[in-house]
N, C-alpha and C positions, 0 to 999 in steps of 0.2 A: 472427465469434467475439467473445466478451463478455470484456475483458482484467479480471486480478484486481484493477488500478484503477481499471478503471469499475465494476467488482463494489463496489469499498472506498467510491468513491464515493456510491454510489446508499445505499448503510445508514448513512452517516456523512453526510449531508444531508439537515437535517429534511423531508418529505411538503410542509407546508404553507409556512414562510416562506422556503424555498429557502438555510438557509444551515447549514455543518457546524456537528455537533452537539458536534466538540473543538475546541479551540483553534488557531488560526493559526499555531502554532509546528507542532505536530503533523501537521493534517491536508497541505497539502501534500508533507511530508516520507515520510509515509506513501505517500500516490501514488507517489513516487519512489522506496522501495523495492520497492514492488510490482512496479515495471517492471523491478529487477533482479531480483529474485524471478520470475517471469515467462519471462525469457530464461534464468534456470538450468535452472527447469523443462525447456521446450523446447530445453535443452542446447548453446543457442546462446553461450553463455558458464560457467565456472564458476570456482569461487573455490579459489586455488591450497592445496597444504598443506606440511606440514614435509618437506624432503627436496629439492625443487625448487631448479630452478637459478633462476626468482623467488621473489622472498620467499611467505613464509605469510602468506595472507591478503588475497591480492590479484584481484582480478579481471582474465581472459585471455578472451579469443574460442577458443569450440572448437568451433564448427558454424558454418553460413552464416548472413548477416540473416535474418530474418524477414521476412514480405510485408506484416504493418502497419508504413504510415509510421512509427507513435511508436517502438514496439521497435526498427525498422531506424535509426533515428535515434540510440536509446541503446547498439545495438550497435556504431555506426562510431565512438560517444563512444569507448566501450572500446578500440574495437580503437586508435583513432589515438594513443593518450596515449604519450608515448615512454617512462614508466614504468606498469607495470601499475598502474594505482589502486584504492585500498584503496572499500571500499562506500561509507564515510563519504561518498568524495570525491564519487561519483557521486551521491549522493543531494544532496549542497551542490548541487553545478551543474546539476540535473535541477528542483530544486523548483520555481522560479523560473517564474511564470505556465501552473503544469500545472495546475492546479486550472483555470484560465480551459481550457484546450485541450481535458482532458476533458470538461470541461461542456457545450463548443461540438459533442463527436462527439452526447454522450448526448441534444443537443439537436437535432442533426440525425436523430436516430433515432427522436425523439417521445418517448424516454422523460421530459425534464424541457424547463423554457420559462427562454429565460434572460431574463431580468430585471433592467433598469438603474434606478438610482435614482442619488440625491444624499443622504447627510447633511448636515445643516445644509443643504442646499440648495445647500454646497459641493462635499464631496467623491464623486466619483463611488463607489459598488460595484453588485456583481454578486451576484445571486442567482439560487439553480436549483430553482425549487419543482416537485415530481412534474405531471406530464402524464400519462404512464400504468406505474402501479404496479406491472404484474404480475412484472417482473424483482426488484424491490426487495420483494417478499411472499413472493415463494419461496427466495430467499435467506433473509431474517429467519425461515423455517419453516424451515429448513434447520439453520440455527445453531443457532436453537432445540432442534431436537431433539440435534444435535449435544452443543448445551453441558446443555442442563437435562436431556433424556431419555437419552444418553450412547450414541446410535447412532453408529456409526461413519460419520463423512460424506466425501462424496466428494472427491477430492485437489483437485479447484477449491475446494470448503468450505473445505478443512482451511489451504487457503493463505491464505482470507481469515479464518481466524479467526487464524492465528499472525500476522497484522498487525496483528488488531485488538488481540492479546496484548502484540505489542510497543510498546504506546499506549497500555495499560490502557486498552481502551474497551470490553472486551465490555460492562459495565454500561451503556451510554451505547448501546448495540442494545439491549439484552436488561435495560430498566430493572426488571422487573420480578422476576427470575430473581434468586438470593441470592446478592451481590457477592464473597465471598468463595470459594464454592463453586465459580463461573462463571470464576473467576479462576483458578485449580487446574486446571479443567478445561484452557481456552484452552492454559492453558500443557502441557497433557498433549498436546494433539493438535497443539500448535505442534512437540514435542520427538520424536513417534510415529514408526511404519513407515510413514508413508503416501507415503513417496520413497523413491527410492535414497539411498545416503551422500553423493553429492557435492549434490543438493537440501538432506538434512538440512543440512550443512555450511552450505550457502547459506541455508538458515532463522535459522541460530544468527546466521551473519555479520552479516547483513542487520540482525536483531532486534539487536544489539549494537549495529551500527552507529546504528540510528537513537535507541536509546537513548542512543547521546554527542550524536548531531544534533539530537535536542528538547533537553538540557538543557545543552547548551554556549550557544544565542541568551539561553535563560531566564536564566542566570546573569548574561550580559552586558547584560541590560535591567535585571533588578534590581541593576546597580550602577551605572547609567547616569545 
């Protein structure tokens, strides 16, 4: 099974120089929504609402782990916190060297080659240029028709596009497609039927969430 973060990954990491095509703030942070996104799906957690005897808006355990190590890992995050944690919180603690972990499965799988370097000849990075495409062309067909031809795409699609929605990056897949237009779209199919309520709910949360999560670090570097 192909998680909607290695999905995000593989469109959001250029083919050739192996490195995301958004910004450092964003892209790992996005992975880490995905994995909550992800586990609502498969209803192994969901995000609370008004009325409950936890607050609104917080994420609970309501099915068993998962059989992938990463998910059953963010599952026990959830379940162990002695208060329910809001998305924000899970997605803070989850960023943190996912972009490396991902890259290590999608590299065991042949789809990318990881790749060590030195800046300056000092500082170490990592990069994850494609090995073989064929996951990462059907997807971008996908989207594509999704956003520019306005098919309705499959509930895997529709999750990776409401990610890329909440990151402003359909343009940044789909450079080519009319940025305003693409933008409209992502955000229709982020907001659609293509879940039950308590999914929808966890799309809104999630997308909220990471929109305080990119721009709370951003602010704190431009006053630094």
């Amino acid at each position: 099974m192909t998680l909607i973060a290695e999905d995000l990954f593989l469109v959001l990491v250029d083919d050739v120089t192996g490195k995301p095509i958004v910004d450092s703030t964003k892209f790992p942070r996005v992975l880490a929504g995905a994995l909550v996104l992800e586990l609502a799906m498969n209803g192994a957690v969901r995000i609370t609402a008004k009325g409950e005897v936890v607050k609104d808006g917080r994420l609970v355990v309501s099915g068993p782990p998962p059989q992938d190590p990463l998910l059953a890992r963010v599952h026990a995050f959830i379940g162990t916190e002695n208060n329910p944690p809001k998305p924000q919180k899970v997605i803070e603690k989850l960023h943190k060297n996912l972009k490396q972990e991902i890259g290590l499965r999608l590299a065991q799988r042949g789809a990318v080659t990881q790749h060590e370097d030195r800046i300056l000849g000092l500082f170490p990075t990592t990069s994850w240029p494609a090995r073989d495409t064929t996951r990462t062309a059907w997807l971008i067909q996908w989207i594509h028709s999704a956003i520019v031809d306005g098919t309705t795409p499959l509930p895997e699609i529709s999750a990776v596009v409401s990610m890329l929605s909440a990151i402003d990056a359909v343009h940044k897949v789909l450079p080519a497609a009319d940025k305003r237009a693409a933008k409209r779209r992502a955000k229709d199919i982020a907001e659609g039927d293509w879940a039950g309520e308590a999914v929808r709910k966890a799309v809104q949360d999630v997308n909220a969430a990471l929109a305080v999560a990119i721009v709370v670090p951003a602010i704190a570097a431009s006053g630094s």
